[in-house]
PyMOL commands that place a pseudoatom at each C-alpha (Angstrom):
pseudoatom trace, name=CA, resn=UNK, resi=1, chain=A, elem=C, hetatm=0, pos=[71.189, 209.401, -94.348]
pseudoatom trace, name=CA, resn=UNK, resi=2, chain=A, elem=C, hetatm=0, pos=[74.940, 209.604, -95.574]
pseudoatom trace, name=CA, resn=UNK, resi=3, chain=A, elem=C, hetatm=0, pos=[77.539, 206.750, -94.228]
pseudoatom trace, name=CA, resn=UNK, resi=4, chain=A, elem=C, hetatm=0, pos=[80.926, 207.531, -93.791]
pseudoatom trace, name=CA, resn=UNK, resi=5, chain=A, elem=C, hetatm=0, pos=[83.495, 205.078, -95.031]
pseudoatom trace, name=CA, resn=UNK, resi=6, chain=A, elem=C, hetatm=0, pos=[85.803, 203.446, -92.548]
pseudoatom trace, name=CA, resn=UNK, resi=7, chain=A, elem=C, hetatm=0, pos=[88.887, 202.813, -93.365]
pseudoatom trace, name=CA, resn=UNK, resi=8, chain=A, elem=C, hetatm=0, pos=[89.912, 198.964, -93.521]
pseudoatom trace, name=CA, resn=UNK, resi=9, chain=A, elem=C, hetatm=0, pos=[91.926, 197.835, -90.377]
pseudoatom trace, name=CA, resn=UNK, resi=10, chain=A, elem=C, hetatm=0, pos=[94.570, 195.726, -90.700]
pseudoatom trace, name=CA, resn=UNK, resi=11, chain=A, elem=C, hetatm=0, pos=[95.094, 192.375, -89.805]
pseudoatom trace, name=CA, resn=UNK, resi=12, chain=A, elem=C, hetatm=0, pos=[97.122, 193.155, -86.624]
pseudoatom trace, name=CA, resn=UNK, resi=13, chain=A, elem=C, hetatm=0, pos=[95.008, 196.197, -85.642]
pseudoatom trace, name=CA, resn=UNK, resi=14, chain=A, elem=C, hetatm=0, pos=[92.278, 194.008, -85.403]
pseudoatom trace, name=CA, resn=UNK, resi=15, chain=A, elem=C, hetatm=0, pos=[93.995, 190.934, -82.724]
pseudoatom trace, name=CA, resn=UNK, resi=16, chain=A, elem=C, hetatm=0, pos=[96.035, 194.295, -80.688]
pseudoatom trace, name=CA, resn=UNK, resi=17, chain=A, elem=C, hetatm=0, pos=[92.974, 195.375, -78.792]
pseudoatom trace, name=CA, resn=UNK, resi=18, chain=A, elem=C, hetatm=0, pos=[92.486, 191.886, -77.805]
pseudoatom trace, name=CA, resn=UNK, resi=19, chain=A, elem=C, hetatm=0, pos=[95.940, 191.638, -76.066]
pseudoatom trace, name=CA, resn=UNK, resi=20, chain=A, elem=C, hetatm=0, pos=[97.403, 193.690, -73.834]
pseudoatom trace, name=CA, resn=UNK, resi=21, chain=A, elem=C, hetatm=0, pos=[101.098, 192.953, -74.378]
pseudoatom trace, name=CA, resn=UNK, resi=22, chain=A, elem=C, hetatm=0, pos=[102.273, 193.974, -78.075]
pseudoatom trace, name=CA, resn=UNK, resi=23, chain=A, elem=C, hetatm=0, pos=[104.570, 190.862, -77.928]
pseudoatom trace, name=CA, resn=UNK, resi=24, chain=A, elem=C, hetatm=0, pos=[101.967, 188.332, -76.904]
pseudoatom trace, name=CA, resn=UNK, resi=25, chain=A, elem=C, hetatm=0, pos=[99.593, 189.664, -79.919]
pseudoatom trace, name=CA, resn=UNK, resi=26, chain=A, elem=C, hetatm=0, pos=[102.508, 189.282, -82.367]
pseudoatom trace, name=CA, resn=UNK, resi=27, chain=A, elem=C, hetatm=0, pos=[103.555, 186.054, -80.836]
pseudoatom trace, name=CA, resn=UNK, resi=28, chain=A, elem=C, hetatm=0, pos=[99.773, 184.732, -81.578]
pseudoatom trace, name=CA, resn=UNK, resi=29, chain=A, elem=C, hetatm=0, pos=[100.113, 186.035, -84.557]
pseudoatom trace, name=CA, resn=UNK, resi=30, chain=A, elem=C, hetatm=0, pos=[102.837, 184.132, -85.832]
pseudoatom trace, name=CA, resn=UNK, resi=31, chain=A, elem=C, hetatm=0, pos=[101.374, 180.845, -84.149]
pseudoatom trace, name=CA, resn=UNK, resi=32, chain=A, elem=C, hetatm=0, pos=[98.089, 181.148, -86.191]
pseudoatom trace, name=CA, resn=UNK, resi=33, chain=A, elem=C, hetatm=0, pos=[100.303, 181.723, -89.584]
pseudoatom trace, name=CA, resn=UNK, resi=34, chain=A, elem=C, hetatm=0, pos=[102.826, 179.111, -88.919]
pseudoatom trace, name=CA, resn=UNK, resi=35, chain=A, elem=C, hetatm=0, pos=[99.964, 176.661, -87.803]
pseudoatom trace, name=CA, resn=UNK, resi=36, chain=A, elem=C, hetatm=0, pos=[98.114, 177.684, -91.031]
pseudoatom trace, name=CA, resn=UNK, resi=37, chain=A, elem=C, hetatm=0, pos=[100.996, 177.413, -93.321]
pseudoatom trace, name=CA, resn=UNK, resi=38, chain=A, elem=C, hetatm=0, pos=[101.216, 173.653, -91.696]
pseudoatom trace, name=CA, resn=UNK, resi=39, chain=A, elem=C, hetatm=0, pos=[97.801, 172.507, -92.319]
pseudoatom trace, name=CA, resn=UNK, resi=40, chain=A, elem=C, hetatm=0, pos=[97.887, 174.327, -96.238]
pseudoatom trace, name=CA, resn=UNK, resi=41, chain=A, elem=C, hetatm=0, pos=[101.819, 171.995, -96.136]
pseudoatom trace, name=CA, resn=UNK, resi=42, chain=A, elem=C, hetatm=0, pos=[100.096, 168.666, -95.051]
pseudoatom trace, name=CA, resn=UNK, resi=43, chain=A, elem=C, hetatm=0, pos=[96.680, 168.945, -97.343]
pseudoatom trace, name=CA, resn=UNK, resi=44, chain=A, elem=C, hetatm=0, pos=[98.939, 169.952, -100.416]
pseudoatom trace, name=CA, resn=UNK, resi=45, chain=A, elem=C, hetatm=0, pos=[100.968, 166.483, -99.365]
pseudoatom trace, name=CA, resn=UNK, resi=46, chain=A, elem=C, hetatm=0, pos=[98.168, 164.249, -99.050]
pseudoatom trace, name=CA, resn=UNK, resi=47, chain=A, elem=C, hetatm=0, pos=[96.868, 165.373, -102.523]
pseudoatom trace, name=CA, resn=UNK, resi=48, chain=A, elem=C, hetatm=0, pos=[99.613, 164.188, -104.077]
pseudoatom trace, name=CA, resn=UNK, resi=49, chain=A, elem=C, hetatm=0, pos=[99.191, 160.468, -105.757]
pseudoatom trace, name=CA, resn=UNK, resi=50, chain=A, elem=C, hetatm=0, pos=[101.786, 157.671, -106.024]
pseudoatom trace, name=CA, resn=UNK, resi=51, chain=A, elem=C, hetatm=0, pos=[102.546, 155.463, -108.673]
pseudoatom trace, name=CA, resn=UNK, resi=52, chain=A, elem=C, hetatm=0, pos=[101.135, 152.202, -108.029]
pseudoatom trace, name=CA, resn=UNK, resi=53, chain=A, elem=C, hetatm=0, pos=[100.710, 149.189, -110.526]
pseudoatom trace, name=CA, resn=UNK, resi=54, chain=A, elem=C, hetatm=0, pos=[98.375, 146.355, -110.774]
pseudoatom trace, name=CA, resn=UNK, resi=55, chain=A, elem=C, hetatm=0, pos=[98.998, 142.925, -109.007]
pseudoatom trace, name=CA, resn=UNK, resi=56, chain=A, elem=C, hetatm=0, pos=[96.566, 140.100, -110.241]
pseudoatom trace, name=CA, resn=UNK, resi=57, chain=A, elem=C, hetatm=0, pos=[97.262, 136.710, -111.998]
pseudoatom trace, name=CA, resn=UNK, resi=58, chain=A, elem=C, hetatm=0, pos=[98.552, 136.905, -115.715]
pseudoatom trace, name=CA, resn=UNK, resi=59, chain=A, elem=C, hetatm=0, pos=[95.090, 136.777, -117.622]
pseudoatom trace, name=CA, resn=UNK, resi=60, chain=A, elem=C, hetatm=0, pos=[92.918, 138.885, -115.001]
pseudoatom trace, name=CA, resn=UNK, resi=61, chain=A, elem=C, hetatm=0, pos=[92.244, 142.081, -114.566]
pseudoatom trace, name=CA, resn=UNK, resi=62, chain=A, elem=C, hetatm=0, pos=[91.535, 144.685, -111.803]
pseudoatom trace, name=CA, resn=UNK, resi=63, chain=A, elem=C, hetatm=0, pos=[88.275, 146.223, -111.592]
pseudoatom trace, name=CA, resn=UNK, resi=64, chain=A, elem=C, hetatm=0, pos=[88.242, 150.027, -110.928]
pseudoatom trace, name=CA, resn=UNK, resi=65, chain=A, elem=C, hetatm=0, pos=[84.693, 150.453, -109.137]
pseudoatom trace, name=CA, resn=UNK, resi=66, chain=A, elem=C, hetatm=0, pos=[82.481, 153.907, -109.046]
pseudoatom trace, name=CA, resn=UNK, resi=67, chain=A, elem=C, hetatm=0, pos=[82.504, 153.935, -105.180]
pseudoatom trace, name=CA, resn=UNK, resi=68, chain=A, elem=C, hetatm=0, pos=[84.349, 151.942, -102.633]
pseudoatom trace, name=CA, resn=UNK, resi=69, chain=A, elem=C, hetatm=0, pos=[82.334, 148.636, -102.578]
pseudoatom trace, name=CA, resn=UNK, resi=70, chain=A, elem=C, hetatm=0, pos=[82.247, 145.083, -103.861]
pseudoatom trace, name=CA, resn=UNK, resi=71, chain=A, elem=C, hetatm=0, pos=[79.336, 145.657, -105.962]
pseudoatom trace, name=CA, resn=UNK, resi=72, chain=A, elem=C, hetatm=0, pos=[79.698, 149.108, -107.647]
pseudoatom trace, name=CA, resn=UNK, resi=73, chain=A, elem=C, hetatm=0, pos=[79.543, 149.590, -111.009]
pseudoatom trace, name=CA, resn=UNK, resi=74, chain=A, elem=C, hetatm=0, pos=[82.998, 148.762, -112.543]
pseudoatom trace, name=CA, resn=UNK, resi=75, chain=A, elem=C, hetatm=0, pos=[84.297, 151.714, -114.313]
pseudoatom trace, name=CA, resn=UNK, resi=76, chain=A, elem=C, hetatm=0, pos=[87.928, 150.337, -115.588]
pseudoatom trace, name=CA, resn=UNK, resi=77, chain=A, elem=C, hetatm=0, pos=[89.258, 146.892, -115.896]
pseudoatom trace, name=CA, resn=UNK, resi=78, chain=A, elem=C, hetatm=0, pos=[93.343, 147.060, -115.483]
pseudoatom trace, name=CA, resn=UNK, resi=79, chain=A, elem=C, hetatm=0, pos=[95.855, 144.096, -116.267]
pseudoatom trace, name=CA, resn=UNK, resi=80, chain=A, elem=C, hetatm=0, pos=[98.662, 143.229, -114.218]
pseudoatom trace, name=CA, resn=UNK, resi=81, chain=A, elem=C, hetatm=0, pos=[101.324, 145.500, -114.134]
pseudoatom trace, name=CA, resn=UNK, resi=82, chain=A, elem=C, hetatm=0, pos=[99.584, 148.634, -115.877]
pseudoatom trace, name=CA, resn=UNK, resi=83, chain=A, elem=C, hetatm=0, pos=[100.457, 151.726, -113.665]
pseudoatom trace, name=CA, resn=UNK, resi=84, chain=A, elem=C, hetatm=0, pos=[97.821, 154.055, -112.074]
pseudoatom trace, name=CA, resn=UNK, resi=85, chain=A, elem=C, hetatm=0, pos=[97.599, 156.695, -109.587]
pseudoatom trace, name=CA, resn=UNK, resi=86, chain=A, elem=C, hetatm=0, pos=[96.474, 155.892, -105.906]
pseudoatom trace, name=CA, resn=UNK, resi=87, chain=A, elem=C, hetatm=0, pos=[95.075, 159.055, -103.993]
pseudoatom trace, name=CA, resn=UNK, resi=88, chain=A, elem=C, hetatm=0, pos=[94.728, 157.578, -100.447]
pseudoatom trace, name=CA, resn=UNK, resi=89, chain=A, elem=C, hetatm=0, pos=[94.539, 154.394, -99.579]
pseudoatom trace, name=CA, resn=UNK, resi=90, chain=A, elem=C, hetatm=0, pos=[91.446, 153.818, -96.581]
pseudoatom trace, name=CA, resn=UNK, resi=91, chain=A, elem=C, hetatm=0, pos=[91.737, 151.497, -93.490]
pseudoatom trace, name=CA, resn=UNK, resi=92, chain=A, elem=C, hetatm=0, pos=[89.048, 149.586, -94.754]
pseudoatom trace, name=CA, resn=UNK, resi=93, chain=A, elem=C, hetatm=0, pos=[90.839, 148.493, -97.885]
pseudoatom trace, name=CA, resn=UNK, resi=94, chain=A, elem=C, hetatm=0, pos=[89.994, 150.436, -100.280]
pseudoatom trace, name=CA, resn=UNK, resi=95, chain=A, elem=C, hetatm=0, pos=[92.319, 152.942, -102.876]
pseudoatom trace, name=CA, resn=UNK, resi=96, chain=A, elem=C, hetatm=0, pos=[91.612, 156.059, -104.793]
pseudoatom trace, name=CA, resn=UNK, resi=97, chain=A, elem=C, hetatm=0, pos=[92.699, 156.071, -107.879]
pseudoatom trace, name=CA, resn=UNK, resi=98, chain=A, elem=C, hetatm=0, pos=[93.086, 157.540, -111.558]
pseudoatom trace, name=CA, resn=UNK, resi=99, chain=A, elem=C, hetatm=0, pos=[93.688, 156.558, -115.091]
pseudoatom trace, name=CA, resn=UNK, resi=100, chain=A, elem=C, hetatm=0, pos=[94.158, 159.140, -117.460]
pseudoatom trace, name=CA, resn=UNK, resi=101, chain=A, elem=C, hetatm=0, pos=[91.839, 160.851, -115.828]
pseudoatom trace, name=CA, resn=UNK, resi=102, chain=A, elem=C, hetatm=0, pos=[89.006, 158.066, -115.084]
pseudoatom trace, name=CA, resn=UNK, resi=103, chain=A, elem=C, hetatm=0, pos=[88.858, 158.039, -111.195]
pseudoatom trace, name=CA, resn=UNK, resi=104, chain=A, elem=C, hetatm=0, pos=[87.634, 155.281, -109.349]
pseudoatom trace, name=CA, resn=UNK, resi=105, chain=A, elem=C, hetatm=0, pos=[88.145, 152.790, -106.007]
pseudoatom trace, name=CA, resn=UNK, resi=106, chain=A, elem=C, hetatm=0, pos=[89.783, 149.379, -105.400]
pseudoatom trace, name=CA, resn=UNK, resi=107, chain=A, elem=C, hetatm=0, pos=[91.107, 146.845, -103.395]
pseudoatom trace, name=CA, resn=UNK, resi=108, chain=A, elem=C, hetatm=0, pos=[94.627, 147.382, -102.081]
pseudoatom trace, name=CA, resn=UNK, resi=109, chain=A, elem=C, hetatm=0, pos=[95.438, 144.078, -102.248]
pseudoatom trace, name=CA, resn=UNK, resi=110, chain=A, elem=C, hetatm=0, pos=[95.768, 144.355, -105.958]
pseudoatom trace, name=CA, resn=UNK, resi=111, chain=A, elem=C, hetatm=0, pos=[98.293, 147.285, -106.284]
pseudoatom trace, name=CA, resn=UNK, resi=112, chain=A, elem=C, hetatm=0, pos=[102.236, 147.454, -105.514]
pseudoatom trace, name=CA, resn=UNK, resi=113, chain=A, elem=C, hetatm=0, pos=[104.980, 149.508, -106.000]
pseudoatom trace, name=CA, resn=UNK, resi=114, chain=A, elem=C, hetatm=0, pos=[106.845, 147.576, -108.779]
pseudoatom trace, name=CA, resn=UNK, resi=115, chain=A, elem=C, hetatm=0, pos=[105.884, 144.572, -109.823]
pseudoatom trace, name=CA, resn=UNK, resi=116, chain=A, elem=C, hetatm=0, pos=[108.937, 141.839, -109.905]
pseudoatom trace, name=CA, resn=UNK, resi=117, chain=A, elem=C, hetatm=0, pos=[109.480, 138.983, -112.122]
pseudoatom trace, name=CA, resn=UNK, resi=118, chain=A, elem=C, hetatm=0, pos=[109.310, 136.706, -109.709]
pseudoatom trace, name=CA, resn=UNK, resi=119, chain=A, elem=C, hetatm=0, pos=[108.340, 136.182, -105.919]
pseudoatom trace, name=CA, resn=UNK, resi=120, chain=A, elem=C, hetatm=0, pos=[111.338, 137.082, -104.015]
pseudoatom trace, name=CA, resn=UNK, resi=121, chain=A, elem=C, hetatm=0, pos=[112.421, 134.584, -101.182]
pseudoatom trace, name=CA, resn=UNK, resi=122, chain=A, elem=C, hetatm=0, pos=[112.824, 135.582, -97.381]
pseudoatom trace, name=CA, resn=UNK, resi=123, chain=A, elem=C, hetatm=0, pos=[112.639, 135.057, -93.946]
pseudoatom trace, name=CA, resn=UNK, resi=124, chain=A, elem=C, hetatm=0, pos=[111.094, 135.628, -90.993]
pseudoatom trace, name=CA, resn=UNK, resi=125, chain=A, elem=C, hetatm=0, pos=[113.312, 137.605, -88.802]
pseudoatom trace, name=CA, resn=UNK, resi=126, chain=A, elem=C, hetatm=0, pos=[111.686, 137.889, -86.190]
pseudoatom trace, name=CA, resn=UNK, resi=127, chain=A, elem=C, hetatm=0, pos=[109.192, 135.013, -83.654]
pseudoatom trace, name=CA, resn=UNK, resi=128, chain=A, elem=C, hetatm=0, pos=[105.167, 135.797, -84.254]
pseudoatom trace, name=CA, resn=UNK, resi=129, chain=A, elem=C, hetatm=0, pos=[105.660, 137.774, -86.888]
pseudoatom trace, name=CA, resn=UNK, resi=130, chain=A, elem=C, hetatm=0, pos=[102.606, 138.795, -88.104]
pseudoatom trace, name=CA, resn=UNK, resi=131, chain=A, elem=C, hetatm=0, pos=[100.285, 138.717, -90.868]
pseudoatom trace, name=CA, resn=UNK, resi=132, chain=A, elem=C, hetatm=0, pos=[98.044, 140.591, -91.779]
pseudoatom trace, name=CA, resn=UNK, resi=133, chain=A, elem=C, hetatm=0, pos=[95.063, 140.825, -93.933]
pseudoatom trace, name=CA, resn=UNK, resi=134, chain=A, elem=C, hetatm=0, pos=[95.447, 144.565, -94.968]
pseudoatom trace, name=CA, resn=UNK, resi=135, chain=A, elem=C, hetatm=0, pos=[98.693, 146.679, -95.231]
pseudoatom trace, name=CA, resn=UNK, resi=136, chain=A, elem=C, hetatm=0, pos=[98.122, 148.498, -91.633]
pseudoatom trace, name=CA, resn=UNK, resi=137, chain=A, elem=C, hetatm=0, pos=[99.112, 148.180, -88.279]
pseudoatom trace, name=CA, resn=UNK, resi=138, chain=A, elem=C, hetatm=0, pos=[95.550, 148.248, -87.516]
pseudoatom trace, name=CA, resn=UNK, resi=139, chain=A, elem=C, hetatm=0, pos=[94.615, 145.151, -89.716]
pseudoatom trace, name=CA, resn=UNK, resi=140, chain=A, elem=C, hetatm=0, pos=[93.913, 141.587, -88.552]
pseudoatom trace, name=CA, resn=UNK, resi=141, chain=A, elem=C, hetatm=0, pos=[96.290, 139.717, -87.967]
pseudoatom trace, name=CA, resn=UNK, resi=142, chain=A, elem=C, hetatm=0, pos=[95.259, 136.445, -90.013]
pseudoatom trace, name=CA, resn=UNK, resi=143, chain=A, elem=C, hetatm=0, pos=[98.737, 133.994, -89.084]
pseudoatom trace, name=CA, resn=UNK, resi=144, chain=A, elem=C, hetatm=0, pos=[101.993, 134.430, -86.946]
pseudoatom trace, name=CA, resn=UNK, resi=145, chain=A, elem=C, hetatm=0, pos=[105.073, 133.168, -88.483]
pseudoatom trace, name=CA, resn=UNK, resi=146, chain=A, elem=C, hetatm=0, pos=[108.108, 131.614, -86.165]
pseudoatom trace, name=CA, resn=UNK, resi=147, chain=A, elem=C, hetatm=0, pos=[111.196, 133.209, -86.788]
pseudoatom trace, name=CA, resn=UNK, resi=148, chain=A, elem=C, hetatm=0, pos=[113.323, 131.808, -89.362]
pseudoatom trace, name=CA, resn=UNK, resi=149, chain=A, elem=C, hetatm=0, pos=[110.095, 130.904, -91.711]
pseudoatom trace, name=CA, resn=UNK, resi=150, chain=A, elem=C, hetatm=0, pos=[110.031, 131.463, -95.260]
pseudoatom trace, name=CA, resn=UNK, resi=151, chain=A, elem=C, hetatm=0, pos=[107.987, 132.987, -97.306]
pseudoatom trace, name=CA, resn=UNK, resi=152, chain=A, elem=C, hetatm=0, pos=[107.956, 133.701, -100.527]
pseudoatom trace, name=CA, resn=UNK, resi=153, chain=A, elem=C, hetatm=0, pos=[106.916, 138.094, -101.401]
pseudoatom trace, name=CA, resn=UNK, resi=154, chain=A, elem=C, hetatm=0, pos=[104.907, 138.630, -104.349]
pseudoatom trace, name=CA, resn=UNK, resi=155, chain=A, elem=C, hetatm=0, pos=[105.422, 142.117, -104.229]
pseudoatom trace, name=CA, resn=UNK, resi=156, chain=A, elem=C, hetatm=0, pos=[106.022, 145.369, -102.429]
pseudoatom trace, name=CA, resn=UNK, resi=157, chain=A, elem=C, hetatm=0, pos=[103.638, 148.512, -101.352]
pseudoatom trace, name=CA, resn=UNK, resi=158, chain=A, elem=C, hetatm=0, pos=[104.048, 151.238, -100.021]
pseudoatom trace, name=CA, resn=UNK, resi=159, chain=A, elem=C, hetatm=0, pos=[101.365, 152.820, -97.122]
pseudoatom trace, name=CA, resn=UNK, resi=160, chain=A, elem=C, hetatm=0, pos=[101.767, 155.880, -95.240]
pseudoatom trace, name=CA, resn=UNK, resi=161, chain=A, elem=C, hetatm=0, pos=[105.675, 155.326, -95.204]
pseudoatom trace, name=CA, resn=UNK, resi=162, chain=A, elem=C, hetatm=0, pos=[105.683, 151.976, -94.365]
pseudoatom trace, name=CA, resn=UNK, resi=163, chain=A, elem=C, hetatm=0, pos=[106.817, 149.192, -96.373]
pseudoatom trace, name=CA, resn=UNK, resi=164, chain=A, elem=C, hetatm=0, pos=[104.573, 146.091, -96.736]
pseudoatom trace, name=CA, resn=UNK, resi=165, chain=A, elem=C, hetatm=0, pos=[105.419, 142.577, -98.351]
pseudoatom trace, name=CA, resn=UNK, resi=166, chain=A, elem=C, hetatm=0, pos=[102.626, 141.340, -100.185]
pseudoatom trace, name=CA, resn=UNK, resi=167, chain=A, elem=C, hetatm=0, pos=[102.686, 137.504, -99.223]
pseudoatom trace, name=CA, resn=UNK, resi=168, chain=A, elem=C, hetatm=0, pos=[100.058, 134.323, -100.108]
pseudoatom trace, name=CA, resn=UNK, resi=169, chain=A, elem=C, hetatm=0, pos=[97.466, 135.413, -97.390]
pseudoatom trace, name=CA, resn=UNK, resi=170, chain=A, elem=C, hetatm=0, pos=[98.163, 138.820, -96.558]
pseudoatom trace, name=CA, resn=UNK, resi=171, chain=A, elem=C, hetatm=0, pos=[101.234, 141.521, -95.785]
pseudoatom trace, name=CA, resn=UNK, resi=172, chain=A, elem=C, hetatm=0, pos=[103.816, 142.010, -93.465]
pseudoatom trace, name=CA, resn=UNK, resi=173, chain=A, elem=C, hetatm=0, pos=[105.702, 144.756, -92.303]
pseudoatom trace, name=CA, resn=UNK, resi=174, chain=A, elem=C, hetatm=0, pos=[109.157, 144.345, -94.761]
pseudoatom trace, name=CA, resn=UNK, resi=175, chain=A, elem=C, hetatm=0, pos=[111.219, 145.727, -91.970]
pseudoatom trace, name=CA, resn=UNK, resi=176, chain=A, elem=C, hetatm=0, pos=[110.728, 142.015, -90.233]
pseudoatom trace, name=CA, resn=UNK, resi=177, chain=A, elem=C, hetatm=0, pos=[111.863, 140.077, -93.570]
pseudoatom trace, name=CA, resn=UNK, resi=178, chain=A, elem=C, hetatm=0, pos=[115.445, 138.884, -94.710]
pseudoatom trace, name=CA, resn=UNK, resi=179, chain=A, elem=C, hetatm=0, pos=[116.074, 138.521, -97.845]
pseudoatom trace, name=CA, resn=UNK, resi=180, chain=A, elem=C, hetatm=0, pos=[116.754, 134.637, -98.707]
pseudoatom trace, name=CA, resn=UNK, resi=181, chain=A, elem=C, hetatm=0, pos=[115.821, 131.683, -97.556]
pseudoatom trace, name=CA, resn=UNK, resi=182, chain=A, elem=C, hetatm=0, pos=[115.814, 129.598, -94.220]
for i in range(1, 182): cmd.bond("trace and resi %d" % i, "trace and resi %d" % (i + 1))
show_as sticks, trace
zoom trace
């Protein structure tokens, strides 16, 4: 028995039978490419890591685990202020992130965006300001500060384009902070 070759359709010969209007097929058309040339756009995004560096006391160290929990085997030990590459950062507290090369999780509390001399003064700006206990929206909130209140910011970081303060206790959104003091 001898087959006969088909020729290949084309993309758009194939979705025309399955509208009658030329316009609405091309229309689709250009809805599925657009929508898929938004979801290659936000995956390529997301891929790309951040520069983050390491906020513990002078004399500790950061420990880079295998997976993200407390008692994984630790894979890198990082001082404060050495630089690294966070991935994603979960909303359970955990970061992904590289060395040169070496890949591993940890706590979010220990990273920043740059890591200043000293802790930078400010104020509340705002009444029940909150803090919370992981840089999110979504975290507990663990106090409420009056407005007016100082506190004193160990550091900024950065999380899904919001800007945290990194405070004794937990983070607040920097947008509700003055610089100075009371």
């Amino acid at each position: 028995m001898k087959h006969s070759k088909r020729p290949r359709r084309s993309l758009m010969e194939r979705i025309l039978p399955l509208f009658t209007d030329k316009a609405l097929a091309l229309t689709a058309l250009l809805l599925a490419l657009v929508f898929a040339l938004v979801l290659l756009t936000t995956a390529t995004a997301e891929e790309a890591p951040s520069t983050k560096y390491v906020l513990v006391d002078t004399g500790s160290y950061l420990k880079i685990r295998e997976r993200p929990e407390a008692h994984a085997t630790v894979v890198i030990r990082m001082e404060r202020g050495e630089a690294l590459q966070v991935y994603a950062i979960h909303a359970d507290g955990w970061a992904e992130v590289a060395r040169a090369g070496d890949s591993g999780y940890c706590r979010v509390e220990f990273l920043c965006d740059a890591l200043p001399d000293t802790p930078i003064a400010c104020t509340s700006s705002v009444d029940k300001l909150r803090v919370r206990a992981l840089p999110s929206v979504e975290a507990d909130t663990v106090q409420k500060l009056r407005k007016g209140k100082q506190v004193e910011v160990l550091a900024f970081l950065t999380c899904e384009d919001t800007r945290w303060a990194r405070v004794a206790g937990g983070f607040i959104m920097a947008d509700y902070l003055s610089a100075g003091g009371a």
